[in-house]
N, C-alpha and C positions, 0 to 999 in steps of 0.2 A: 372782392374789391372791384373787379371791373365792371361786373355788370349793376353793382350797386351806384356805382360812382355816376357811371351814366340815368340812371334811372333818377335817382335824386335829384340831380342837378338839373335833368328837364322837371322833375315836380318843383324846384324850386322858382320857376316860369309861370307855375300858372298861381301865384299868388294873387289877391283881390284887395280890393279897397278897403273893406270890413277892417277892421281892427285885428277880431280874432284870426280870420286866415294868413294878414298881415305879417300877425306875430308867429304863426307855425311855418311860414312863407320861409321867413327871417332865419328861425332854429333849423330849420331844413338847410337851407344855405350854407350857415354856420358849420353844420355836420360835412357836410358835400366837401369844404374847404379843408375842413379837418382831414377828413379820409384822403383828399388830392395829396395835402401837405406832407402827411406821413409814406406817400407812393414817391412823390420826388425827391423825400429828403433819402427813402430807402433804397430806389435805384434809380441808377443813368438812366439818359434814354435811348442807349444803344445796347443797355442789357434786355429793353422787349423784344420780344421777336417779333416777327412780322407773319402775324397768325392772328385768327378770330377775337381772342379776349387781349391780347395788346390793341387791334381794332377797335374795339370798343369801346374802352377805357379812353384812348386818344378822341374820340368821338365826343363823351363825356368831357375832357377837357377844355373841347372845343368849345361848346354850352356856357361851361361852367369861366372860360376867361369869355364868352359875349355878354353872361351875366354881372360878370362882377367888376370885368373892365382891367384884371391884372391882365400884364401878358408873360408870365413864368409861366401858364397853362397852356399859354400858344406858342410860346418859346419851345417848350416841351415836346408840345406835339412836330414840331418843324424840324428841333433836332434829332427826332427819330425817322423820320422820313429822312432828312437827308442821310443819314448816316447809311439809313438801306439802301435809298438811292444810290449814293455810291459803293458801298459792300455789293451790290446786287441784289435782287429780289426774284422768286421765283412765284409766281401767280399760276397754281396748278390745283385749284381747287376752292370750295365754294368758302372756306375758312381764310385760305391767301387771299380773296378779293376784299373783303374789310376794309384794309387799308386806303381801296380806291376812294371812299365816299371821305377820308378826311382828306385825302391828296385834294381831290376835286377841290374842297372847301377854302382850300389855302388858294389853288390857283385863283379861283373866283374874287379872291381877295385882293392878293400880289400880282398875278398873271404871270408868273414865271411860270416857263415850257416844262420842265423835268415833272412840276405835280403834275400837268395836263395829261404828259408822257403817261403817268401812274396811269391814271383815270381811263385813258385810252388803252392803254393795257388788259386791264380789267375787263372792259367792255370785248375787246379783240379775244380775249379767252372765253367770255363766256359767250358769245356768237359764234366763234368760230372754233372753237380750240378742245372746249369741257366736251367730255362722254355725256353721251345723252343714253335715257332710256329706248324704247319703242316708240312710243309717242310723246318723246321730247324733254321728258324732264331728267334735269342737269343732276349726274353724279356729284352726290355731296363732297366726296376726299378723294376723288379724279380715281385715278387705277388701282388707290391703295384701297378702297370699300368697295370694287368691282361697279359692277351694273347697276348700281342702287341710288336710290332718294332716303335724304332724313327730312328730320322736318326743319332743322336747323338751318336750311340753307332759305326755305323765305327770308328770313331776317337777317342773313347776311347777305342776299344780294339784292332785296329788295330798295332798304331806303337807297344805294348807289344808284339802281337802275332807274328812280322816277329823278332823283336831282340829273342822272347826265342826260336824260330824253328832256328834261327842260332848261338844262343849258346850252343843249344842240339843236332844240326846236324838231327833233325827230322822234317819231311815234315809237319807232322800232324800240328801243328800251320798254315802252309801258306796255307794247305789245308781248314782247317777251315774257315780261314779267306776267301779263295776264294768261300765259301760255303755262306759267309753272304757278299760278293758282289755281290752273284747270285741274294739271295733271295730279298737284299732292293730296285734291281734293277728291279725286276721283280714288288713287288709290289708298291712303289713309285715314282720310277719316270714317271715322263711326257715327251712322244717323242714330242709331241710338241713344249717343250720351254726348253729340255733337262736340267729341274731343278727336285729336288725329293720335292715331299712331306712332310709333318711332322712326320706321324704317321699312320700304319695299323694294325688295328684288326684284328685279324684272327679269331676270336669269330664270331665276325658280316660281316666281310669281307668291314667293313667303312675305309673309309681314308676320315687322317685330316688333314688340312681342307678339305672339301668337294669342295668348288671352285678353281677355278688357282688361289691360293696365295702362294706363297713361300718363305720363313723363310730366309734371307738370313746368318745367322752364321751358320746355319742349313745345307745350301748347300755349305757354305764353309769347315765345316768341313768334306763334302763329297772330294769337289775337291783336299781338302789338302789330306786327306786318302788315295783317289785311287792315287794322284800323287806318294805319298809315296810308294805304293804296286804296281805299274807301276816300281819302279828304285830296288824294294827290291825283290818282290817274284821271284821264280825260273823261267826261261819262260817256264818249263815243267807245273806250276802249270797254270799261267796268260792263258797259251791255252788252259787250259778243260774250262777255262770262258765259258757261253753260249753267251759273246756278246765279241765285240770288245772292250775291254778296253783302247784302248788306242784312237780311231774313237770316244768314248763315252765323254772321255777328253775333245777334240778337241770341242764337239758341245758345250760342258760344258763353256769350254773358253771362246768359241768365244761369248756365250750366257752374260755370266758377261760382259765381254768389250762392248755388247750391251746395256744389264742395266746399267750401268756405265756409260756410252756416253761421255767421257773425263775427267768423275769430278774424285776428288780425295778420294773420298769417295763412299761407296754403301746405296740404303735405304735397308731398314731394312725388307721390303718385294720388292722382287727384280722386280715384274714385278708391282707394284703398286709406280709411280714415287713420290706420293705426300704425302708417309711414308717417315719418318726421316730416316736422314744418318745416320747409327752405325756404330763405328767404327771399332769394330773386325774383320767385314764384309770384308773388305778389307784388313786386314793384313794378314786374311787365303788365301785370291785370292792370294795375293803377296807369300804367302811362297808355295802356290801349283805352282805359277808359276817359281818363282825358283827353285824349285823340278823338273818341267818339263825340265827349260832349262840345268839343269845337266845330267840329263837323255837325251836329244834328241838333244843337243847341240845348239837350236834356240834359237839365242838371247831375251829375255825378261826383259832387265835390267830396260830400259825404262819404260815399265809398272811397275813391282816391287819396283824403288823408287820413282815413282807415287804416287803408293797405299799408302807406306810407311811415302812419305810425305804427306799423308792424317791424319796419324794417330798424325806427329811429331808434325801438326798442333793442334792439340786436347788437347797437354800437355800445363799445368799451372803451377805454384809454388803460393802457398795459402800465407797468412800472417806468419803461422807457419814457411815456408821454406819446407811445404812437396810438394815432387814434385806428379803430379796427373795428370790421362790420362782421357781424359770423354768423353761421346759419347756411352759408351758401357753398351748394358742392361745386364741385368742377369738374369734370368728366363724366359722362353717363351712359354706360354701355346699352345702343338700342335691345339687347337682348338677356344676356345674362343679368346684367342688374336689376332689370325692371321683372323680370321672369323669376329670380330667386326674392323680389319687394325687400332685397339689403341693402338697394343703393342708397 
């Protein structure tokens, strides 16, 4: 649900003029609504935690009430902040920072100090506070996964890090963040099959999995990331890169549209064809590559409500009336899952 919810609802953004995109524009929406509808009618918003896919989810809401102009989706997301906000929050890890990018969102809106407080928070953890590796990249789940990076943490502290360096007018965020595309790139990915890896110890110097297997929500949430920080960061910051970020993209692309091979879905280990289709897998391609085509002006609409209709295809409506998107896992061990291809 969470990470469908979001991904939707920004595909429901890039609707066109044309009649026909118009109308898939429309039915996209429709879905988006649906799926929100049946999350608030089925829980509070002090039953999310305050973790990466409650993150996400509230992110999507966010979209989703600028789209359509209700504010039950921004009601929503405000009473679960406040509610942590006062319960307390603990920001110890690259999954607890999430929250900061929709705190930000509200302040920017309201200007009440407590979201700021959030945002600031976040920022004061990941500058000062998270375990870093050797050369600086940020443990994914603080002291609970030791000395290590997943790939999970671009996209959870990326889109925060480029909105608070451009609401504070300070480099230092984009810098950062160009500091932990250096390093995941250096040690995960494969020039091979221009997919990254799971997970690197810097303890042991392992990466997991050991074999060419690769995660694919894992490396979507890479391709959405860098797409992101390709149209966001300064190009003063994007050139000290040690690689070509944007060449890096491109192999990335082209590498999914290979895995892919026309379907409308991806499996769920991208180079292993006869692992199941997940379907988050493809809505992150779809929104990196919308990201791309705003950025570089090459058409990709074609692919994107591909993908997108991979995912439309996956909703149901149960006897209750709740609508429901399926296909999409939720936990994925960097090692044994992808190393025994059961996940």
């Amino acid at each position: 649900m969470t990470m469908t919810t979001i991904l939707m609802t920004m595909m429901t953004t890039t609707r066109e003029s044309d009649d026909d995109t118009a109308a898939d524009g429309d039915i996209a929406l429709a879905l988006a609504r649906d799926l929100a509808d049946t999350w608030l009618t089925t829980f509070a918003p002090h039953q999310n935690a305050w973790s990466w896919d409650a993150g996400i989810l509230m992110i999507g809401l966010l979209d989703l009430a600028e789209t359509t102009g209700d504010p039950r989706y921004e009601d929503y997301v405000r009473d679960w902040l406040d509610h942590h906000i006062d319960a307390g929050y603990n920001i110890s890890s690259s999954d607890t920072s999430v929250p900061g990018y929709s705190a930000l969102r509200l302040y920017e809106k309201y200007g009440h100090a407590k979201y700021l407080t959030v945002a600031d928070d976040v920022w004061h953890y990941i500058r000062d506070v998270a375990g870093r590796t050797s050369d600086g990249g940020l443990n994914h789940l603080g002291w609970i996964s030791g000395n290590q990076i997943w790939i999970d943490t671009l996209f959870m502290i990326g889109p925060f890090l480029m909105r608070y360096a451009e609401r504070t007018g300070d480099d230092a965020p984009y810098e950062e963040y160009a500091l932990q595309l250096d390093v995941f790139r250096t040690h995960l990915r494969s020039p091979e099959f221009a997919f990254y890896r799971h997970r690197y110890d810097d303890d042991t110097g392992e990466v997991a999995p050991e074999d060419d297997l690769f995660w694919g929500r894992g490396n979507g949430w890479v391709f959405a990331a860098q797409s992101l920080a390709l149209g966001e960061m300064p190009e003063s910051v994007t050139s000290s890169l040690s690689f070509d970020l944007r060449a890096d993209l491109d192999e990335m692309e082209a590498a999914f549209d290979e895995s892919r091979a026309g379907a409308p879905r991806l499996t769920t280990i991208l180079n292993v064809p006869e692992t199941y289709r997940e379907t988050s897998v493809g809505l992150l391609v779809a929104y990196g590559k919308l990201l791309r085509s705003r950025e570089d002006g090459e058409p990709r609409m074609d692919d994107v409500e591909d993908l997108l209709q991979g995912a439309i295809d996956q909703i149901v409506v149960d006897e209750a009336g709740d609508t429901l998107l399926l296909g999409t896992s939720y936990g994925t061990s960097p090692a044994i899952c992808l190393t025994t291809r059961k996940c």
